[in-house]
SEPA-968790 format. One line per 2 residues: their letters; for each residue x, y, z of C-alpha. Coordinates in pm, 1 decimal. Last residue first. Layout:
<pts>
A	X Y Z ~ ...
</pts>
This chain:
<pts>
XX	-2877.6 -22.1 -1265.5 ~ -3204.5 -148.1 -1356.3
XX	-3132.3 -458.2 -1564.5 ~ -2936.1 -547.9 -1236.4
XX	-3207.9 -485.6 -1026.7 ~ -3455.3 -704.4 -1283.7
XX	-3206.0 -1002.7 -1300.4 ~ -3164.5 -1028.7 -947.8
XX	-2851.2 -914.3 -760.9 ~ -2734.4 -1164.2 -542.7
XX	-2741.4 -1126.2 -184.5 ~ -2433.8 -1094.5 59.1
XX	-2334.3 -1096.0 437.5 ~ -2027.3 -910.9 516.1
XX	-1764.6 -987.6 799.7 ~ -1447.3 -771.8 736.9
XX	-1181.2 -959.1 924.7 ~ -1020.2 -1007.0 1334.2
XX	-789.8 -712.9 1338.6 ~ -826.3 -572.2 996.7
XX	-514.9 -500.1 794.7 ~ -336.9 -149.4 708.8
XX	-64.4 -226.8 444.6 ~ 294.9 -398.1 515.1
XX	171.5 -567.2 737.3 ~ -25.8 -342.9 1022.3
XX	-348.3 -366.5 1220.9 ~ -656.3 -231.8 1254.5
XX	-995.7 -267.5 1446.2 ~ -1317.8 -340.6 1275.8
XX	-1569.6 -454.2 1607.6 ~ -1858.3 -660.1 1474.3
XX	-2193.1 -525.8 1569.9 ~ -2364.9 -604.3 1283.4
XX	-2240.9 -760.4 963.6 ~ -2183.1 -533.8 692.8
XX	-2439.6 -548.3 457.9 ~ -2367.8 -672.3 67.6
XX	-2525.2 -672.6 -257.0 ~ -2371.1 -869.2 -532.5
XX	-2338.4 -946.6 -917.1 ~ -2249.8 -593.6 -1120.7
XX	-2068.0 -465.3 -734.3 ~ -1836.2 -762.5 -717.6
XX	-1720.8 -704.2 -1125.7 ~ -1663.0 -306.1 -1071.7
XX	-1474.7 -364.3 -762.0 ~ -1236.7 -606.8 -928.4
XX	-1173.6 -366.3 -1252.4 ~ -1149.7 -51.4 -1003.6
XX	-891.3 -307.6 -828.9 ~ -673.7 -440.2 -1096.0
XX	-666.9 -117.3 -1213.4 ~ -556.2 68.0 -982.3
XX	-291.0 -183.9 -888.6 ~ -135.1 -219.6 -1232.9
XX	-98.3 171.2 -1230.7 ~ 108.2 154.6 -914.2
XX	320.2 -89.0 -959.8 ~ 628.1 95.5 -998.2
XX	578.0 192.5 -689.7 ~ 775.6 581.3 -654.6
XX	1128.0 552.3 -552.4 ~ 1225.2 825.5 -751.1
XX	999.6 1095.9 -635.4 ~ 610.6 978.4 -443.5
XX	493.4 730.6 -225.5 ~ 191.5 514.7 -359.7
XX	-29.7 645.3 -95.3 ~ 59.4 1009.1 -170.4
XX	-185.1 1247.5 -118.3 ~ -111.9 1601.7 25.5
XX	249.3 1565.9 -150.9 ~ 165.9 1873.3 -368.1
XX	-160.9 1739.2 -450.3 ~ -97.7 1753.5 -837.4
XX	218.6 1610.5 -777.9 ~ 123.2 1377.6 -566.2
XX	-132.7 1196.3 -712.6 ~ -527.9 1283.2 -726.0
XX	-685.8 1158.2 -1065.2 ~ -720.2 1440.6 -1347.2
XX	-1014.8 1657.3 -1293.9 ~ -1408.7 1578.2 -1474.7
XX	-1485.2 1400.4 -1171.7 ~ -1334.0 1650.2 -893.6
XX	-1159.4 1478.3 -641.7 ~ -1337.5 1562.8 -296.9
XX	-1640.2 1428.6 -430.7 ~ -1539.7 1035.7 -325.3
XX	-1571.5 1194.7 40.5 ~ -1544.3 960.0 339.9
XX	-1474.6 1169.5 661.9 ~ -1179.3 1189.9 888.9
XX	-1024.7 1510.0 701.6 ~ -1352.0 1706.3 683.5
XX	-1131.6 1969.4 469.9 ~ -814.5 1844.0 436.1
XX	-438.4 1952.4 534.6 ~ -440.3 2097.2 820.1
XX	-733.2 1879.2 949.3 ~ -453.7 1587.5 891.9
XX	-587.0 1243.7 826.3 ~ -394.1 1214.9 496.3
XX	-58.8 1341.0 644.5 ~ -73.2 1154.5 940.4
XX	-173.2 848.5 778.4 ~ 111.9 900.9 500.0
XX	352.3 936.7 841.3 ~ 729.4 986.0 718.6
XX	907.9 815.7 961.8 ~ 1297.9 934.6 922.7
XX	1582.3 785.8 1086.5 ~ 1884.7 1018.1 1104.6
XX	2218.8 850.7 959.0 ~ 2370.2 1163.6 853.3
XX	2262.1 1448.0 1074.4 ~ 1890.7 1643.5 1058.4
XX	1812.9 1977.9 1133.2 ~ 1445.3 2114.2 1117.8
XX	1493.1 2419.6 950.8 ~ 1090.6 2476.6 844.4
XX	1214.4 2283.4 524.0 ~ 1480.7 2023.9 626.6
XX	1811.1 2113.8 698.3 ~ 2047.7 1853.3 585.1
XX	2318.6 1620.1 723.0 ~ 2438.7 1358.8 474.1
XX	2300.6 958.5 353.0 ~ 1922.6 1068.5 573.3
XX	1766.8 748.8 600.3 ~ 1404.6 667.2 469.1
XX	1072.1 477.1 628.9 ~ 763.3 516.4 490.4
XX	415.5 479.1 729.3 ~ 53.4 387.0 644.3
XX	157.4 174.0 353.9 ~ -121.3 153.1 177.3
XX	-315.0 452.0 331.0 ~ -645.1 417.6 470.9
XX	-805.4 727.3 465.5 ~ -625.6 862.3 138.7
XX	-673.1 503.9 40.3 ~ -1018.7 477.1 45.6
XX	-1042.8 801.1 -103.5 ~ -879.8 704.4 -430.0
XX	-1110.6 380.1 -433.1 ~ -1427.9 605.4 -390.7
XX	-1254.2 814.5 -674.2 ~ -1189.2 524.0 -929.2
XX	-1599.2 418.2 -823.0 ~ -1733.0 785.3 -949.2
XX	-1494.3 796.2 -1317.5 ~ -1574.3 488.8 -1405.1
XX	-1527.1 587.6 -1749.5 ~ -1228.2 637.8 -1808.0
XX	-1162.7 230.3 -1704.5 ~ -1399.2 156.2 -1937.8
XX	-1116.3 177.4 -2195.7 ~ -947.0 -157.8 -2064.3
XX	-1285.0 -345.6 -2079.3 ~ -1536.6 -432.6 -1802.8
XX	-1776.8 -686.4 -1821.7 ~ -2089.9 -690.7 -1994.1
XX	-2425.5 -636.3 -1792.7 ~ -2431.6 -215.7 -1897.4
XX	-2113.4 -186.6 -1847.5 ~ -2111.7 228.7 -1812.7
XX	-2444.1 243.5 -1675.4 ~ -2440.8 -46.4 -1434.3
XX	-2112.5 41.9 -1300.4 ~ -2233.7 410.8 -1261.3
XX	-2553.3 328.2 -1084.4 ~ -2345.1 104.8 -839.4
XX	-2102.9 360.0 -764.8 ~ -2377.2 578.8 -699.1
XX	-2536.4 364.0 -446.0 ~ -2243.7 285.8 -279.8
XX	-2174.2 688.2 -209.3 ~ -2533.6 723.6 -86.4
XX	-2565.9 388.7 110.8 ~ -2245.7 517.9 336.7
XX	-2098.2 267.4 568.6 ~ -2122.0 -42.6 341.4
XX	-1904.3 198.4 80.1 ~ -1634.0 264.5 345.8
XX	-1639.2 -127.2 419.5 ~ -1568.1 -204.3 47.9
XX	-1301.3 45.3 4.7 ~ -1119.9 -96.0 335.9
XX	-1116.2 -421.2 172.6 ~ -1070.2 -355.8 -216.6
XX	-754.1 -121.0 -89.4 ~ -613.2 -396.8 164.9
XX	-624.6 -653.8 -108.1 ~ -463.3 -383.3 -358.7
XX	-141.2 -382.5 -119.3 ~ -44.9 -755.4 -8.5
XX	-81.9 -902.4 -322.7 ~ 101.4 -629.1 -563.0
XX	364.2 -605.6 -272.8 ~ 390.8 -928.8 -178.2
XX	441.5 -1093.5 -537.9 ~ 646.0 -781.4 -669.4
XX	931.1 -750.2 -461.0 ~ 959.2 -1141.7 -492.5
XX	1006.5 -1069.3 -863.1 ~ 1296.2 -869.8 -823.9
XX	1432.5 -1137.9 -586.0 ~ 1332.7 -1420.5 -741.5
XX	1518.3 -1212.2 -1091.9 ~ 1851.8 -1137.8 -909.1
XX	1874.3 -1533.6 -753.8 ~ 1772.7 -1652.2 -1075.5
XX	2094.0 -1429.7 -1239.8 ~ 2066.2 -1144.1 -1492.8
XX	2235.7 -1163.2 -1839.4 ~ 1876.2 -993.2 -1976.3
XX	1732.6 -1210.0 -2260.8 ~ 1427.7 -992.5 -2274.6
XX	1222.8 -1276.4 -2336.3 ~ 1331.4 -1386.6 -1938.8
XX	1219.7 -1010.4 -1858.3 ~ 863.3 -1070.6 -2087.0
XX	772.2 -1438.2 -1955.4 ~ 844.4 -1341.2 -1599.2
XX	585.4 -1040.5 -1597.3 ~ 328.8 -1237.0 -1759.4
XX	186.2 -1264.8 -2088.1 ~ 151.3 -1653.4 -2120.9
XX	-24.3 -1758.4 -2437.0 ~ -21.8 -1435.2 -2626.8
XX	334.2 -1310.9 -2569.4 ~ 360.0 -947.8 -2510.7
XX	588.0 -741.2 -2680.7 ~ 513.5 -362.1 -2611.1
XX	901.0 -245.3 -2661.1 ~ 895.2 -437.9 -2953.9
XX	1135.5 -800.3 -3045.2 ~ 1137.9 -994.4 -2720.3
XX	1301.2 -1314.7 -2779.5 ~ 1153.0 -1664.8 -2742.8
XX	1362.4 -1971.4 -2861.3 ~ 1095.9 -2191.0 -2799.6
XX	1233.3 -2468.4 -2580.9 ~ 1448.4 -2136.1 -2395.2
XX	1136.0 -1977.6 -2346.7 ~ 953.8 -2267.6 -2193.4
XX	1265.3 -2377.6 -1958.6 ~ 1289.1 -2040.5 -1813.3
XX	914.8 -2041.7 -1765.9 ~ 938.0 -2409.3 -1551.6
XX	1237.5 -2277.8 -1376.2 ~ 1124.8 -1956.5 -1273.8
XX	820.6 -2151.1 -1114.7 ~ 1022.6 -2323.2 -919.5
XX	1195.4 -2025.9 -803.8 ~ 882.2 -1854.3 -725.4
XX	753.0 -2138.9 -494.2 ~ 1073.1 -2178.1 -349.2
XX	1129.4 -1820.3 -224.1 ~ 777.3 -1784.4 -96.0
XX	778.6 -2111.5 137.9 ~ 1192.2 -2046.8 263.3
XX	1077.8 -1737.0 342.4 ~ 775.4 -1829.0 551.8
XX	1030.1 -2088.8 690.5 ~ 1266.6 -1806.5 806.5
XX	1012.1 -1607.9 984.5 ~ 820.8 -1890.8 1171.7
XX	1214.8 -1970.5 1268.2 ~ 1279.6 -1599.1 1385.4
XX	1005.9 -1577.0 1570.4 ~ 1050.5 -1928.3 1752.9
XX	1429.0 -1842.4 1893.7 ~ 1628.0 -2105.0 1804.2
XX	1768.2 -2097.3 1436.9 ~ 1773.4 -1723.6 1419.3
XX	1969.3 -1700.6 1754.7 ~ 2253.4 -1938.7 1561.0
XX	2266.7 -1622.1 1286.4 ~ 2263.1 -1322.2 1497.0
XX	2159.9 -1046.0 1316.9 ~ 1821.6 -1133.1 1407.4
XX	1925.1 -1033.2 1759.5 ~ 1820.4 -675.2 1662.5
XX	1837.7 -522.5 1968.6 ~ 1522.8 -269.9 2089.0
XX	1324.5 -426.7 1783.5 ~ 1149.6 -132.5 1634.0
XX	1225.5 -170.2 1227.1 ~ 1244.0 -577.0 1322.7
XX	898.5 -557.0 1388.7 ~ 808.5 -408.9 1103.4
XX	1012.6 -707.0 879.7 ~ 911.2 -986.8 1110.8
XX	507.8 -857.7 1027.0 ~ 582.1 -855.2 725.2
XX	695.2 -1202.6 655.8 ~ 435.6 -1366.8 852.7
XX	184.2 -1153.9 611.4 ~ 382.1 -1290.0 278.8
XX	374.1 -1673.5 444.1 ~ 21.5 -1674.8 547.2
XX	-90.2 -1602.7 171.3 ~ 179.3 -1845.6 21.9
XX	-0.6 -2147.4 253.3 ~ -269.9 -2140.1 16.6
XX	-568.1 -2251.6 139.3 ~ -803.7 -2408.0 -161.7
XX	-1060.5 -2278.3 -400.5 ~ -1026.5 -1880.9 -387.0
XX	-617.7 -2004.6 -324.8 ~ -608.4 -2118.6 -672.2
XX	-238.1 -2028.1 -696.9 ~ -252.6 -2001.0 -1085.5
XX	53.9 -1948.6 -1224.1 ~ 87.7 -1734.5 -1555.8
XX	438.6 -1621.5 -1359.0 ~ 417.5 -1247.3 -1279.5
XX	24.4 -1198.9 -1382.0 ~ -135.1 -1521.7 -1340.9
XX	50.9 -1519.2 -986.9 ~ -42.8 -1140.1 -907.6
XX	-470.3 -1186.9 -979.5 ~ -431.5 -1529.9 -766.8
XX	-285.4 -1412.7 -477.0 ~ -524.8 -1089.0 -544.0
XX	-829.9 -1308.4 -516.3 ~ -716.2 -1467.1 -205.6
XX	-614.0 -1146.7 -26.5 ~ -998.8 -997.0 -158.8
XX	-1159.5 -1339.4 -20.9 ~ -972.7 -1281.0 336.7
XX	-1067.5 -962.4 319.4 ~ -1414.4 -1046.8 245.2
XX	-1467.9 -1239.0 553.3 ~ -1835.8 -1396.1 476.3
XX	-2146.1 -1477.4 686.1 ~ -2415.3 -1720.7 560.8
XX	-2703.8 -1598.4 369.2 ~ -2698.4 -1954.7 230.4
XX	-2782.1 -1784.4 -130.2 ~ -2497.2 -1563.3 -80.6
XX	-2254.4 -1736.4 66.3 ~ -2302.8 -1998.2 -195.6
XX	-2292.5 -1720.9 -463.4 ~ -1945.1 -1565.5 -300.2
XX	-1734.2 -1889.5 -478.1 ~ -1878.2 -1760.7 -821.6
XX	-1817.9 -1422.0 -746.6 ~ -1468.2 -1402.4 -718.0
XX	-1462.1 -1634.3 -1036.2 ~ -1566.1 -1351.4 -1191.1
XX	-1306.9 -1139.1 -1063.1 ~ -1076.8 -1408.8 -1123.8
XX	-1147.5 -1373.5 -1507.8 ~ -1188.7 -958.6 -1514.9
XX	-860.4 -946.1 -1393.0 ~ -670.5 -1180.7 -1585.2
XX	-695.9 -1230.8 -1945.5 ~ -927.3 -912.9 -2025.9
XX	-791.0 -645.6 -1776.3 ~ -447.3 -805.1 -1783.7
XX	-423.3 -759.3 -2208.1 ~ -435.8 -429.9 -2114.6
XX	-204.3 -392.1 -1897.8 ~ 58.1 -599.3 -2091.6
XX	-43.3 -316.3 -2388.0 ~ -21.5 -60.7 -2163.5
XX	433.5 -154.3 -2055.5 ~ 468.4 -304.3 -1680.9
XX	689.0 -527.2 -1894.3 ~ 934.4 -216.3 -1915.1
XX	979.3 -162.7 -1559.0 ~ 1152.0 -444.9 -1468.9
XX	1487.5 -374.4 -1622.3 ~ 1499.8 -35.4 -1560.1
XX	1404.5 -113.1 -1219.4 ~ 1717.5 -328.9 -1159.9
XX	2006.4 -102.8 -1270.6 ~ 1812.9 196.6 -1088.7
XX	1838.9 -29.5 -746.9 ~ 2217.8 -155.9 -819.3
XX	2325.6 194.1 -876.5 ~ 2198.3 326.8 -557.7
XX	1985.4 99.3 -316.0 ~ 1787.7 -213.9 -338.9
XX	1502.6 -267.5 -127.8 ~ 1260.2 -279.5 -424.6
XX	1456.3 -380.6 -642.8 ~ 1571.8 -720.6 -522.2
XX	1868.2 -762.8 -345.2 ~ 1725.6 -1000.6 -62.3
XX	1339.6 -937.7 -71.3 ~ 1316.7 -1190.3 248.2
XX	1585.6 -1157.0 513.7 ~ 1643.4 -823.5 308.4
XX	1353.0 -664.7 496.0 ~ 1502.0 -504.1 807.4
XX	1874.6 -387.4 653.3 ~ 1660.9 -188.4 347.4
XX	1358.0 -64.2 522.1 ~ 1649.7 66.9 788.6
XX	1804.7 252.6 451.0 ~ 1596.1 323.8 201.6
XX	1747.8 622.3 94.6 ~ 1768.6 994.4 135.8
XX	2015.4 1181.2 -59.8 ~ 1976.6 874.6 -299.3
XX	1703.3 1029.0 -354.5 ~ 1614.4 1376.6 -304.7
XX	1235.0 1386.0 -421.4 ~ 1106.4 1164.5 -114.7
XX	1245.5 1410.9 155.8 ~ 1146.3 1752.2 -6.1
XX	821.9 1595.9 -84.3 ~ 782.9 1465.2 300.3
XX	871.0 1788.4 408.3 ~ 617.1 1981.8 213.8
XX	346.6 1748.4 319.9 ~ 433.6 1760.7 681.1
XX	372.9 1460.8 921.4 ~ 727.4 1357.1 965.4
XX	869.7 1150.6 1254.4 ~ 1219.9 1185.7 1315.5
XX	1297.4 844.1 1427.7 ~ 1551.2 701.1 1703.1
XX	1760.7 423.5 1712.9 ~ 1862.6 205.6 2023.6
XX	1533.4 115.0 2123.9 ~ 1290.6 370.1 1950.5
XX	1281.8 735.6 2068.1 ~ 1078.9 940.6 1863.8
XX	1158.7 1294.1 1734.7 ~ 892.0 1510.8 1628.2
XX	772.7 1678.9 1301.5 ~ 402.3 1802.7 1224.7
XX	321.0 1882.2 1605.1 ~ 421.1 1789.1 1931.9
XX	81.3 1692.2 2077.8 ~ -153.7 1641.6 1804.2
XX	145.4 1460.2 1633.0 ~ 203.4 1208.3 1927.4
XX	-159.2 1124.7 1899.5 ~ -109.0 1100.0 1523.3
XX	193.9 869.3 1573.4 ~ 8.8 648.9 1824.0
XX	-221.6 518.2 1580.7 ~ 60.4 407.4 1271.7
XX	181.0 132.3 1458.6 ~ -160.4 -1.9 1441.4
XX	-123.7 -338.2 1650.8 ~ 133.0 -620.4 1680.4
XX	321.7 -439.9 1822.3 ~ 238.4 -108.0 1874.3
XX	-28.0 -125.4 2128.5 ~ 128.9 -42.9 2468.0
XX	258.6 239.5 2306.4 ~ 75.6 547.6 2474.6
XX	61.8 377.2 2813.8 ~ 449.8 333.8 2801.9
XX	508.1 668.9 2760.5 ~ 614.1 825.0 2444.5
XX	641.7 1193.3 2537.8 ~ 766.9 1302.6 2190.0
XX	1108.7 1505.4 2114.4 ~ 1065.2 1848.4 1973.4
XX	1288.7 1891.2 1669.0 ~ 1498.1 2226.5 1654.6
XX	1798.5 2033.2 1537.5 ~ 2001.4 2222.3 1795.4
XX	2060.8 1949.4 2029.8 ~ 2331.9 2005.0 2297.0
XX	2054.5 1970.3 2568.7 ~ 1930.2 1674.6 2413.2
XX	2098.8 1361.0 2574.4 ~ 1882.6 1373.0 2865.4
XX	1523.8 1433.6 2661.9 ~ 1618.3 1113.7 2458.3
XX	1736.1 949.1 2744.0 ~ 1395.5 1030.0 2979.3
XX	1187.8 882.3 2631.8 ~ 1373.3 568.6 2650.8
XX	1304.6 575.2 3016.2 ~ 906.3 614.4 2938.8
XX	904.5 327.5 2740.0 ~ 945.6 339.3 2370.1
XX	1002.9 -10.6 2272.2 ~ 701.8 -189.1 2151.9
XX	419.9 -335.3 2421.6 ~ 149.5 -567.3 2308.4
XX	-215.9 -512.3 2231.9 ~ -485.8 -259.1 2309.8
XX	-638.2 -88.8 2016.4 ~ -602.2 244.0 1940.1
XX	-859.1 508.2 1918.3 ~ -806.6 751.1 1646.5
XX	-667.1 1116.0 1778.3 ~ -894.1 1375.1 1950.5
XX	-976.4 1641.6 1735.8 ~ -1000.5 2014.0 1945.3
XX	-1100.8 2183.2 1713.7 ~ -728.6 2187.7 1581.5
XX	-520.8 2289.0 1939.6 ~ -282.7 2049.8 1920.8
XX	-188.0 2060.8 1495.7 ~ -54.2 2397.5 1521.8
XX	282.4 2369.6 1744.0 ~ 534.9 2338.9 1436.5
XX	302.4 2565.2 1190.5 ~ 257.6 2349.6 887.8
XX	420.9 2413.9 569.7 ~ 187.5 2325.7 288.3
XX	336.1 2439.1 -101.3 ~ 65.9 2667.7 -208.0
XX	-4.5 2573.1 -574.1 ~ -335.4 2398.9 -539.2
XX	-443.0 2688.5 -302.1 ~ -485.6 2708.4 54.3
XX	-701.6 2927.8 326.4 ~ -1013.3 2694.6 214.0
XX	-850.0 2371.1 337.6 ~ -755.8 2188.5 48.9
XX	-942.8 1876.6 -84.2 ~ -1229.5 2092.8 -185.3
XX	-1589.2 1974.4 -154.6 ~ -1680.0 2063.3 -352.9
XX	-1493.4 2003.2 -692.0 ~ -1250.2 2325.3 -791.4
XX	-918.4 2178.1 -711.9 ~ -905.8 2026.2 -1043.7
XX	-729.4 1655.9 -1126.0 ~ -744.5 1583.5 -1526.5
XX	-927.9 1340.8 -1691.9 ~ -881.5 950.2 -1674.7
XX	-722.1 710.4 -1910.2 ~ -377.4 918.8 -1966.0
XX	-430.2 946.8 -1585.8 ~ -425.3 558.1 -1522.9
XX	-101.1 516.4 -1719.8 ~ 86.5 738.3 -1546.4
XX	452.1 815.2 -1589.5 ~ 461.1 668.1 -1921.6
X	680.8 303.5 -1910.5
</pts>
């Protein structure tokens, strides 16, 4: 698969745009080290509010044991003042809230006690490369052990041999021509039919939830696309979409769980977490397996083989018709659990980005009026195709900058396989929890210029498309070294294509006085939706545009 599809359609990434997405004292080649105590005193920014929800696990007496068993600790990492106060929101809430508070305080790496584990929490761009460049030296580890309950050895959690085994094999369908075929066959058709179930909305002027509409279009973008299944779920509930956020939410909260009773099999079957938990797994596994069967049965019938690297099979291009093509000896538990890996992630992660881009744009009229202008005079009415992607040069940035400000995941989790000495010689032992804070990094004043505000203009139009290597780890909401999502380039595109679509047909106001709080998943949610009222555009705007 090339390394980036979307920058082989888009132009370069140049620091020289205004404004700059470096603070003026650093270059595109200066590696960012921040100063240890530096962040506290930043003119004088007050961390995000947090919302008020339940309690985690990092009392103040966790904190008093973490400060008691320290005095033979040279590691050089300043341990957080978690008090109860401080994390009375965590679960359930914004994990990701409190870790910029604690980061103001302690600066760019701290220690966090957690129940009977405790994090290193990284803010620190040149840590976080130095970290996510040296697998297996670091590896999943604790995202490993808390999610297998539902991606079981698939290769997303998978480690070592097993885990470069597996994404060899899967990342070969992700291949342009598939892509491509996707834009026309797929995104651009439930896009449209997007809009079709917003008209009623929008001639009623009745309220609508768009994130629940985005979460139901991308169910139904990611099941055309692995299995050339339609979930319908624009048309009818889908009980798939509750299951993937049930699941989760049991996976973060097991990361912080003071004992993790889940490894308890008879607890499982009685305590009501754990069963939600186990039948939301039981709903996801079952639905892909079944569908497994159908395909398997198809391309056996037909005696399919792929023959090219960029095979794609006319009638049903998806993900599962390519690897079962392939004629891999892999088993149905291996491929439900590769292809698990892929369902929530490519649902759960570009239905956060269309949601939080959408709200940034119905807080700034300028940006969504330019966006708008562009879609109009780059489609001109028609819809998008592949190329166009180029193109929409203004809209790919607004959703770039949506997710430098709303980062999909906020948080990523590795373990330290040996003891190392991390750059700024922060020591860490084998075993050592690390937390390396995207959010942090992203909302950082030490690392961007007018770091809480929404600026499409920060990446230069005529630049290549902000990753991490040409941020240096500044940006990296689709992680960065070997572990990199694979997805990545499908998700881009599935969402400029999406956003492109809504903004041709509607206009939209966010309702008023509607509180957005956030939560976690896997991706940042919205506590209680993203109300919007819509219009349809009428013949003469959209002529206009």
């Amino acid at each position: 698969m090339p390394t980036s599809l979307v920058s082989s359609l888009l132009p370069p990434f140049s620091s020289s745009s205004s404004p700059k997405p470096y603070p003026h004292f650093l270059s595109p080649s200066t590696s960012i080290l921040l100063p240890r105590a530096s962040l506290g005193s930043s003119n004088g920014r007050k961390p995000p509010p947090s919302s008020s929800n339940g309690s985690w696990v990092s009392p103040d007496w966790l904190t008093a044991i973490s400060r008691s068993l320290s005095f033979s600790d040279d590691s050089g990492i300043p341990i957080a003042d978690a008090r109860l106060d401080d994390v009375s929101d965590l679960l359930g809430g914004a994990l990701f809230l409190p870790l910029y508070k604690w980061m103001v305080e302690n600066g760019p790496v701290y220690r966090l006690a957690a129940g009977p584990r405790n994090f290193v929490i990284v803010s620190d761009p040149a840590i976080a490369k130095h970290v996510l460049r040296n697998y297996p030296n670091y590896a999943k580890g604790l995202v490993s052990e808390v999610s297998q309950f539902l991606f079981g050895n698939g290769f997303a959690v998978a480690e070592g041999s097993h885990w470069m085994v597996r994404r060899k094999a899967v990342s070969p369908s992700l291949h342009k021509k598939f892509l491509s075929v996707m834009v026309d066959k797929v995104f651009c058709r439930c896009a449209q039919r997007l809009v079709e179930k917003l008209e009623p909305f929008a001639l009623s002027g009745d309220m609508v939830n768009m994130e629940e509409k985005f979460s139901q279009l991308t169910l139904d973008v990611i099941g055309l696309s692995l299995f050339n299944f339609n979930f319908d779920s624009l048309s009818s509930d889908s009980p798939v979409i509750d299951a993937v956020y049930t699941a989760l939410k049991e996976t973060e909260a097991r990361s912080t769980d003071i004992f993790p009773y889940w490894k308890i099999g008879f607890l499982c079957k009685i305590v009501p977490r754990q069963i939600k938990a186990e039948r939301a797994v039981t709903i996801i596994r079952k639905t892909v397996e079944e569908l497994i069967v159908k395909c398997k049965e198809m391309v056996e019938a037909e005696g399919e083989r792929v023959d090219r690297e960029d095979y794609v099979n006319e009638a049903d291009p998806s993900i599962l018709r390519f690897l079962l093509a392939s004629r891999e000896e892999v088993s149905s538990v291996q491929l439900r659990d590769d292809l698990l890996s892929m369902l929530v992630a490519g649902h759960e992660t570009t239905g956060s980005v269309l949601t939080w881009t959408l709200y940034l744009l119905s807080k700034d009229p300028s940006a969504l009026s330019r966006a708008q202008d562009e879609v109009g005079s780059v489609l001109q009415g028609r819809l998008p195709r592949y190329d166009d992607v180029k193109e929409l040069k203004y809209l790919t940035r607004c959703i770039y900058e949506s997710m430098r400000l709303y980062p999909h995941p906020p948080v990523l989790i590795r373990r330290a396989q040996t003891a190392d000495v991390l750059p700024g010689n922060y020591k860490v032992n084998a075993g050592q929890d690390i937390m390396i804070s995207v959010y942090n990094i992203h909302h950082s004043p030490q690392v961007w210029d007018r770091a809480e505000e929404f600026v499409p203009e920060r990446f230069d139009l005529e630049g290549p498309i902000p990753n991490e290597t040409n941020t240096d780890f500044r940006f990296i909401p689709f992680s960065g070294g070997p572990r990199k999502c694979v997805g990545d380039q499908f998700a881009m595109l599935e969402a400029i294509i999406a956003l492109a679509i809504f903004l041709q047909h509607m206009n939209f106001d966010l309702v008023a006085d509607q509180k957005i709080g956030m939560t976690t998943g896997a991706t940042i949610h919205t506590t209680n939706g993203l109300y919007m009222t819509l219009s349809k555009k009428v013949a003469a705007e959209y002529a206009s545009l």
